[in-house]
MMTF fields as JSON, N, C-alpha, C and O atoms, coordinates in Angstrom:
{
  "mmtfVersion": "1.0.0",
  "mmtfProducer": "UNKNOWN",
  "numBonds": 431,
  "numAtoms": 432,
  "numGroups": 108,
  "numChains": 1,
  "numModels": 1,
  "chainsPerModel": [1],
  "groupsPerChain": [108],
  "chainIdList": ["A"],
  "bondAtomList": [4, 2, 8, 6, 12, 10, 16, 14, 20, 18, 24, 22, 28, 26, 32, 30, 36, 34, 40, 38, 44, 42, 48, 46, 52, 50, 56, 54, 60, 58, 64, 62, 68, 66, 72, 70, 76, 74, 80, 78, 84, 82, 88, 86, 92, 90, 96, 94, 100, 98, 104, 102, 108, 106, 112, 110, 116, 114, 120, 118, 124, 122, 128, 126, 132, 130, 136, 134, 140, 138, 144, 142, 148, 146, 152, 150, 156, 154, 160, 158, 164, 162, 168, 166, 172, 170, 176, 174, 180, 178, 184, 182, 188, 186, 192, 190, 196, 194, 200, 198, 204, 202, 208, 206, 212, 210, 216, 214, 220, 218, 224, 222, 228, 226, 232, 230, 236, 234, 240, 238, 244, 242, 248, 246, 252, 250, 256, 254, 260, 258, 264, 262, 268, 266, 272, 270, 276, 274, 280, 278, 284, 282, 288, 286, 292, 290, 296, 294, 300, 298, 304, 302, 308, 306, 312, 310, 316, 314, 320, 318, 324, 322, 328, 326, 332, 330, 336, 334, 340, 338, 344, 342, 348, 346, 352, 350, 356, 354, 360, 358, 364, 362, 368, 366, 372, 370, 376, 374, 380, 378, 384, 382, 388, 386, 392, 390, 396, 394, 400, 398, 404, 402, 408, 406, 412, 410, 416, 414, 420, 418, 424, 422, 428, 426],
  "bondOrderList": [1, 1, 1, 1, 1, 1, 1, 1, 1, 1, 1, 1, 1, 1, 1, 1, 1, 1, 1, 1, 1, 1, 1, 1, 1, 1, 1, 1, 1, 1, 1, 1, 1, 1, 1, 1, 1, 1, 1, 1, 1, 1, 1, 1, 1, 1, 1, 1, 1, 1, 1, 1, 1, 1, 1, 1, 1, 1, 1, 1, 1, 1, 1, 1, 1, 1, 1, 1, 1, 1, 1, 1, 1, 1, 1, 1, 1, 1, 1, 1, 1, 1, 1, 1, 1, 1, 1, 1, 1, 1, 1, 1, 1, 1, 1, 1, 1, 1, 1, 1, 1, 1, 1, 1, 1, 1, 1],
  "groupList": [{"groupName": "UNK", "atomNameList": ["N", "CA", "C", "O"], "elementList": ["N", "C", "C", "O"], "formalChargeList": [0, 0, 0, 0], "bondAtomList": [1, 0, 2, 1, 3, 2], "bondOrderList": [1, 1, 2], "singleLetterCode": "X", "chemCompType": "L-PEPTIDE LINKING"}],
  "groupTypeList": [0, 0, 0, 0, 0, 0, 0, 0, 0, 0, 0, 0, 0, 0, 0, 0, 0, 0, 0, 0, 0, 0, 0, 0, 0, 0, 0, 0, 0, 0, 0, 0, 0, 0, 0, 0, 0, 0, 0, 0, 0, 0, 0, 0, 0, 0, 0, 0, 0, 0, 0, 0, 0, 0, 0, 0, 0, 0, 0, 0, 0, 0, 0, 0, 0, 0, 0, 0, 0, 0, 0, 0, 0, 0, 0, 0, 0, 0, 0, 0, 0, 0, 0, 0, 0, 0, 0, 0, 0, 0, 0, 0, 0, 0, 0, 0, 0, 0, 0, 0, 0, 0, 0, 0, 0, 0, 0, 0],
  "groupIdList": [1, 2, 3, 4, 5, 6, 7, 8, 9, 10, 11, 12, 13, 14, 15, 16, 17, 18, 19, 20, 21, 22, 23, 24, 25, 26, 27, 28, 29, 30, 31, 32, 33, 34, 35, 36, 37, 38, 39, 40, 41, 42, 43, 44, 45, 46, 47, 48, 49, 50, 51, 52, 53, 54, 55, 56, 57, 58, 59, 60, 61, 62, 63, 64, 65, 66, 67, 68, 69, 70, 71, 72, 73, 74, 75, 76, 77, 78, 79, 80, 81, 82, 83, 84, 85, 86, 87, 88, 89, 90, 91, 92, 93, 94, 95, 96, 97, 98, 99, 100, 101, 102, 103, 104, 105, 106, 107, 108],
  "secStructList": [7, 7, 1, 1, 7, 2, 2, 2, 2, 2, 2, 2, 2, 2, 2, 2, 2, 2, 2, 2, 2, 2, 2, 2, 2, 2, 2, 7, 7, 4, 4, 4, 2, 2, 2, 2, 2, 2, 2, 2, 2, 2, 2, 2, 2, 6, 6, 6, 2, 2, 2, 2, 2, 2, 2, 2, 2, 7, 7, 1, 2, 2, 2, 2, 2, 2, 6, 6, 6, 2, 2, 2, 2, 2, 2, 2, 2, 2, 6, 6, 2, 2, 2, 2, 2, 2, 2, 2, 2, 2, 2, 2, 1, 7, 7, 7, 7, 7, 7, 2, 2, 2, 2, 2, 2, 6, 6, 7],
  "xCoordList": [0.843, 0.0, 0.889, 1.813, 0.565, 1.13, 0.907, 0.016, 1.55, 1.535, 0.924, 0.252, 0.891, 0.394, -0.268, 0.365, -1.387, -2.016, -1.29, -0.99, -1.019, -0.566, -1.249, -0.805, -2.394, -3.248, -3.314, -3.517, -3.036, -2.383, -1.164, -1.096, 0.128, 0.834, 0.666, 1.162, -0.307, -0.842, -1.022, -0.391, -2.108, -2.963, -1.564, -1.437, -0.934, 0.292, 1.077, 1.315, 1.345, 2.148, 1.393, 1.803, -0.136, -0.391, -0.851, -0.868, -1.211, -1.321, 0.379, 0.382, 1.497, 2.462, 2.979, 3.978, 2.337, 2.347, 1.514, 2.067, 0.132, -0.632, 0.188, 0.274, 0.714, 1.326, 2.928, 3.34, 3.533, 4.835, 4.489, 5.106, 3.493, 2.993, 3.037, 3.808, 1.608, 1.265, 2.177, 2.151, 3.143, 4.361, 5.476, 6.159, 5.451, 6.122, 5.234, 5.646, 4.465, 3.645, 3.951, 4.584, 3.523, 3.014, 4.376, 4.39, 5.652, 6.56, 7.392, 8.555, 7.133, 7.703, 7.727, 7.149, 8.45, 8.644, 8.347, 8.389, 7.98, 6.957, 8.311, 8.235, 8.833, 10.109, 10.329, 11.034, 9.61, 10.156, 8.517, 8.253, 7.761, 6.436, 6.495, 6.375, 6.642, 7.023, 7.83, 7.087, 9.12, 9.617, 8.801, 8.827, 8.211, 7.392, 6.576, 6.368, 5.973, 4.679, 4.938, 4.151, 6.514, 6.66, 7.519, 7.718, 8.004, 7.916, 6.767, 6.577, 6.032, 4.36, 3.782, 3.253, 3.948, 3.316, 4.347, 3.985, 5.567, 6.546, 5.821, 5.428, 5.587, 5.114, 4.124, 4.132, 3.115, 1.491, 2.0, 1.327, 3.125, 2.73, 3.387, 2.925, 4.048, 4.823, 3.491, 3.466, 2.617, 1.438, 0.319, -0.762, 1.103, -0.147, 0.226, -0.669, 1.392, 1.902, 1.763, 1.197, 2.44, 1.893, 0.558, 0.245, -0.201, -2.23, -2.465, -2.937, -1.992, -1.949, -1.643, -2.558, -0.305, 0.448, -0.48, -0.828, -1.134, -1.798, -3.172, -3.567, -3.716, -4.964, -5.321, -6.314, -3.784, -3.619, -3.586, -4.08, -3.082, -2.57, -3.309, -3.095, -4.589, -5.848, -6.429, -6.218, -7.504, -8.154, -9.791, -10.67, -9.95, -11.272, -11.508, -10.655, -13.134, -13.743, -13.53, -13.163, -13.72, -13.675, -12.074, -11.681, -11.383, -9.881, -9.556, -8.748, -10.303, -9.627, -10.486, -10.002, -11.929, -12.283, -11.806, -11.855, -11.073, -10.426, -9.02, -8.677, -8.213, -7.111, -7.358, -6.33, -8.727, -8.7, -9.587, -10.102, -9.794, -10.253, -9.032, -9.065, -7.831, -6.709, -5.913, -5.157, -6.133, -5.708, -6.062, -5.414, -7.348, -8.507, -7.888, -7.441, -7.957, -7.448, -6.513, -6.566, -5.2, -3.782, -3.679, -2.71, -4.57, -3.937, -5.037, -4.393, -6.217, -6.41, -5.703, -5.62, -5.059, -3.742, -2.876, -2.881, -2.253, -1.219, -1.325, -0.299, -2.123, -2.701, -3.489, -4.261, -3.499, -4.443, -3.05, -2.772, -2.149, -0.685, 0.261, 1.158, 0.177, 0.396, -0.119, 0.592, -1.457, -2.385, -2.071, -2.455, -1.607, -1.524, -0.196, -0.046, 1.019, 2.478, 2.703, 3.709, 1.667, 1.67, 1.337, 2.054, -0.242, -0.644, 0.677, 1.141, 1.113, 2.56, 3.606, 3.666, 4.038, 4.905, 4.711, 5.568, 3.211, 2.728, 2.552, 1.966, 2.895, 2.662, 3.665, 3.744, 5.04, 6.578, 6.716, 7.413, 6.381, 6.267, 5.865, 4.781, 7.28, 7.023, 5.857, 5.698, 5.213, 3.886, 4.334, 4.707, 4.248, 4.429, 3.748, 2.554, 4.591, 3.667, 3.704, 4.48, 2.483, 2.253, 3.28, 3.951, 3.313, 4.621, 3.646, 2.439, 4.622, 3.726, 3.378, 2.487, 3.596, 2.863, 1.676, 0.952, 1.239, 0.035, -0.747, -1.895, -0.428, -1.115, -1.486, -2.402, -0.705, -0.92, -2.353, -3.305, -2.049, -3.192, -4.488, -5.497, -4.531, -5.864, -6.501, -7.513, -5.761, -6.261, -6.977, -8.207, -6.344, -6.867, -8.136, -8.752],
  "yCoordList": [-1.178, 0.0, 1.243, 1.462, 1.844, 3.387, 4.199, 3.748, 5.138, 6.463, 7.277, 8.052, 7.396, 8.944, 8.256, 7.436, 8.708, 8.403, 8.902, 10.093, 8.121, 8.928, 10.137, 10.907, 9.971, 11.187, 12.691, 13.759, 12.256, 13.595, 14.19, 15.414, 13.138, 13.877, 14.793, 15.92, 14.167, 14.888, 16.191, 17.191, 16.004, 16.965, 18.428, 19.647, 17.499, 18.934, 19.452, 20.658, 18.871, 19.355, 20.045, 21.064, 19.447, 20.411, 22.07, 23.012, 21.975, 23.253, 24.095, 25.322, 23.45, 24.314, 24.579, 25.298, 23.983, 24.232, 25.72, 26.646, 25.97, 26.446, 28.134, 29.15, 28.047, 28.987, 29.56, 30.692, 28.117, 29.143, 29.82, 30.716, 29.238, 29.707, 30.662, 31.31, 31.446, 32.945, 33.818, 34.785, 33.614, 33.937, 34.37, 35.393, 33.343, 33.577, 34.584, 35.736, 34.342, 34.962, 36.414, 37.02, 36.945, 38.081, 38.874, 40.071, 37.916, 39.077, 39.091, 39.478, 38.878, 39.076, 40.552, 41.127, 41.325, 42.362, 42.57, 41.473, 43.532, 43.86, 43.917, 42.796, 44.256, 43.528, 42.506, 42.198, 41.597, 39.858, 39.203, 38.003, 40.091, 39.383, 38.799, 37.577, 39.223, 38.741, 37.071, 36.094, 36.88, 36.181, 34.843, 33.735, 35.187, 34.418, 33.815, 32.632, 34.424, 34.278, 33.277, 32.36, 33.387, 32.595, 31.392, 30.392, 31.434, 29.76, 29.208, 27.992, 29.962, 29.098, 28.388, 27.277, 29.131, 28.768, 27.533, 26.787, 27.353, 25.814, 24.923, 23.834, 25.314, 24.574, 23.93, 22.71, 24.554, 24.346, 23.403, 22.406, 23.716, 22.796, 21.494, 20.426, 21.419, 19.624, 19.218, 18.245, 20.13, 19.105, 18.672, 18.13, 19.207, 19.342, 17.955, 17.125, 17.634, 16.423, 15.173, 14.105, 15.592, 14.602, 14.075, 12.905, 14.987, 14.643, 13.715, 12.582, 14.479, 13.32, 11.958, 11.135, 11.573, 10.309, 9.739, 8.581, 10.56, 9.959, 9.228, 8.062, 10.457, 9.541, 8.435, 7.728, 8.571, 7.65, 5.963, 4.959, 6.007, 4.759, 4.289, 3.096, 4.786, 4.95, 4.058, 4.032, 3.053, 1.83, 2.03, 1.347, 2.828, 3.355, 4.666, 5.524, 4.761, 5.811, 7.198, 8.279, 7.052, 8.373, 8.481, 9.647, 7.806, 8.129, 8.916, 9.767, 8.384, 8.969, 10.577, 11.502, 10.613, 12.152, 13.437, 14.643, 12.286, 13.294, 13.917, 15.098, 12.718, 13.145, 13.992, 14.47, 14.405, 15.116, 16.279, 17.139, 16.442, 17.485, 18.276, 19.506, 17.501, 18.323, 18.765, 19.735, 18.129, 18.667, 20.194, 21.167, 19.891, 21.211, 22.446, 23.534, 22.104, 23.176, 24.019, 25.242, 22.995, 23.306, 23.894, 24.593, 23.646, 24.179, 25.946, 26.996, 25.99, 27.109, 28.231, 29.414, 27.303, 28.112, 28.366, 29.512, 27.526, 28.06, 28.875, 29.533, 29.521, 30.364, 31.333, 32.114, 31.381, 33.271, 33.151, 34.304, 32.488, 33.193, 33.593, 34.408, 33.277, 33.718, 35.426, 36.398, 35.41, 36.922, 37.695, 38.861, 37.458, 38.031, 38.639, 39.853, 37.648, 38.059, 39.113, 39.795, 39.039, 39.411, 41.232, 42.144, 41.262, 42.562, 43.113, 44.253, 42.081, 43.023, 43.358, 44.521, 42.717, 43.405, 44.553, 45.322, 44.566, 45.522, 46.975, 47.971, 46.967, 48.253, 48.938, 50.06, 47.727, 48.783, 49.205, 50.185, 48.819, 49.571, 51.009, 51.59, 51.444, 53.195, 53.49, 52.991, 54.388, 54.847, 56.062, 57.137, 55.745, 56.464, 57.973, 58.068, 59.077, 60.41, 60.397, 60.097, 60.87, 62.011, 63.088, 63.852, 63.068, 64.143, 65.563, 65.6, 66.862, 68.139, 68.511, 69.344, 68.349, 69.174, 68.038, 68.161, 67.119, 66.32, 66.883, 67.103, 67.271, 67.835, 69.159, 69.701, 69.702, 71.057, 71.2, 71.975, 70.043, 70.404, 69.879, 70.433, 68.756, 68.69, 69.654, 69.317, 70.827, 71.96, 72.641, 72.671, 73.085, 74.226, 73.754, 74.381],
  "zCoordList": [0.0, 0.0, 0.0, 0.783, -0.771, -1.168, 0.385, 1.104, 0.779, 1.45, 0.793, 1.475, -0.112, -0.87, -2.498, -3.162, -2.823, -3.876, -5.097, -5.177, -5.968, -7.222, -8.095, -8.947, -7.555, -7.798, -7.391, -7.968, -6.085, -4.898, -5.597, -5.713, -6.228, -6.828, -7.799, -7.772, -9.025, -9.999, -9.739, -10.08, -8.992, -8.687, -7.704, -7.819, -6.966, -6.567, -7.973, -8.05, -8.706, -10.181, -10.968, -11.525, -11.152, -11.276, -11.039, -11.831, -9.582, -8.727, -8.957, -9.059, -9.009, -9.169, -10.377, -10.408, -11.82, -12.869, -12.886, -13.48, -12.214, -12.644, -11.909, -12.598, -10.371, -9.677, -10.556, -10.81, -10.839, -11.986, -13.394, -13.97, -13.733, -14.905, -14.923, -15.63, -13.568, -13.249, -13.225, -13.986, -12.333, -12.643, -13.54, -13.576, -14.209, -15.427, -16.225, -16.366, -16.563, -17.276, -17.139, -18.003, -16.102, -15.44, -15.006, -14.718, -15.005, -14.987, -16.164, -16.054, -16.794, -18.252, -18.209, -17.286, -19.279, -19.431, -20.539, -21.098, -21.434, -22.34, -23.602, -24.104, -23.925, -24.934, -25.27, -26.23, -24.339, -24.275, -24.608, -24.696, -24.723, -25.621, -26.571, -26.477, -27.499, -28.794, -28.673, -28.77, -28.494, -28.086, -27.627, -28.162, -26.705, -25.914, -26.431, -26.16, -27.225, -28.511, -29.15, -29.384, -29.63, -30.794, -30.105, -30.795, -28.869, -28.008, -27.784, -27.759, -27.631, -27.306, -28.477, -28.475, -29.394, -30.768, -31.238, -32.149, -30.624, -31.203, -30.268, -30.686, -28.934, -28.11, -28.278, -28.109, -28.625, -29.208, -30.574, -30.837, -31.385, -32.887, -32.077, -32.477, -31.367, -30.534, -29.356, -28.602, -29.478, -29.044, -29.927, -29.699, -31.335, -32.447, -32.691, -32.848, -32.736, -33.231, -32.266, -32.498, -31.101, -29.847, -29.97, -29.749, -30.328, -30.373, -31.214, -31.125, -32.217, -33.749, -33.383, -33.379, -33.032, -32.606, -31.725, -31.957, -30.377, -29.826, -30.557, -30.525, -31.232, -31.79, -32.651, -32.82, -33.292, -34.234, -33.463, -33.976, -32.531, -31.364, -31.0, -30.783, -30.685, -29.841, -30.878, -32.091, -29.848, -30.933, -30.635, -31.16, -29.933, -29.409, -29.947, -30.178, -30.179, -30.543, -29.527, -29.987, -28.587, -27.759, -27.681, -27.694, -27.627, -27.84, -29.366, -29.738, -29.801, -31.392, -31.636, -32.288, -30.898, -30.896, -30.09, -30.332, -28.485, -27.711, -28.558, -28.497, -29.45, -29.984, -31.106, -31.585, -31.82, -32.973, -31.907, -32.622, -30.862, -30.404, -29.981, -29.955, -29.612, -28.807, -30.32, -30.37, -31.195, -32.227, -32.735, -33.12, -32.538, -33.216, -31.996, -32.358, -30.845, -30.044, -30.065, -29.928, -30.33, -30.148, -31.581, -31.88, -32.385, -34.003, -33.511, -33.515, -33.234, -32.702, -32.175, -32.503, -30.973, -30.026, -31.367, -31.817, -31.923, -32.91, -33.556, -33.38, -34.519, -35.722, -34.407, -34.962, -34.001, -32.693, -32.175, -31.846, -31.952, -31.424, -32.822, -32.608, -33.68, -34.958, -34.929, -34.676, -35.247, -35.601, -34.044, -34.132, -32.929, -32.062, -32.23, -32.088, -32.599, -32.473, -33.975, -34.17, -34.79, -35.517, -35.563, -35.975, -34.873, -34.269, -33.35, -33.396, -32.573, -31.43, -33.004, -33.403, -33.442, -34.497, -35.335, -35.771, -35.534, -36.208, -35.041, -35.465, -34.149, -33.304, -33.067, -32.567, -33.711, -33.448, -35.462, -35.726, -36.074, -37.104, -37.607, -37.577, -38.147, -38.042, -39.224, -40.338, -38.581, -40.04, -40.897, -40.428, -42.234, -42.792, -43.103, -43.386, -43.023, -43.257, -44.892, -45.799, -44.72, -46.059, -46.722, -46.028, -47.737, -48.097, -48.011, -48.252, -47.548, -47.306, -48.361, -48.195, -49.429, -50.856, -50.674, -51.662, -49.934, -50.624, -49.695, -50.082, -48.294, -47.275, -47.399, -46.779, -48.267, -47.872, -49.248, -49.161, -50.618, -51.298, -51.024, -51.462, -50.268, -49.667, -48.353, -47.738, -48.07, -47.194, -48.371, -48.417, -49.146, -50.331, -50.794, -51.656]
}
């Protein structure tokens, strides 16, 4: 007989997954967004693949919809961290002015 349920462990890894996360997250520094973006989004495609492998393995029906559901998710996560890292890139981009002879003839 076990001391401690293997479940209890779970369940602590994941409570301190969920506490470093916050963390991490939240003290990032706003330079290092970007960056970040585009580790998450490698991260997200090696579970796109993990899912796949899994569902493929899987000889049961609800196994093979959970693995094309984590698929559908993680490819979600991938492509909105795409259009997101994308919008942050687009906000350090300088905008172009108008040349003053074009400004000054749409006053007249």
């Amino acid at each position: 007989m076990e001391a401690v349920s293997p479940i209890l462990y779970n369940v602590i890894i994941f409570v301190l997954a969920i506490y470093v996360g916050y963390h991490v997250v939240w003290n990032v520094t706003p330079a290092l967004h970007t960056p970040l973006m585009a580790v998450t989004n490698a991260i997200s495609a090696i579970v796109i693949v993990g899912a796949m492998l899994a569902a493929a393995l899987t000889e049961t029906g609800l196994g093979k919809a959970m693995g094309v559901l984590a698929v559908a998710l993680a490819a979600v996560n991938v492509f909105g961290g795409f259009l997101v890292t994308r919008r942050m890139l687009e906000m350090f981009k300088k905008k172009e002015r108008k040349p003053a002879a074009a400004e000054q003839g749409e006053r007249a």
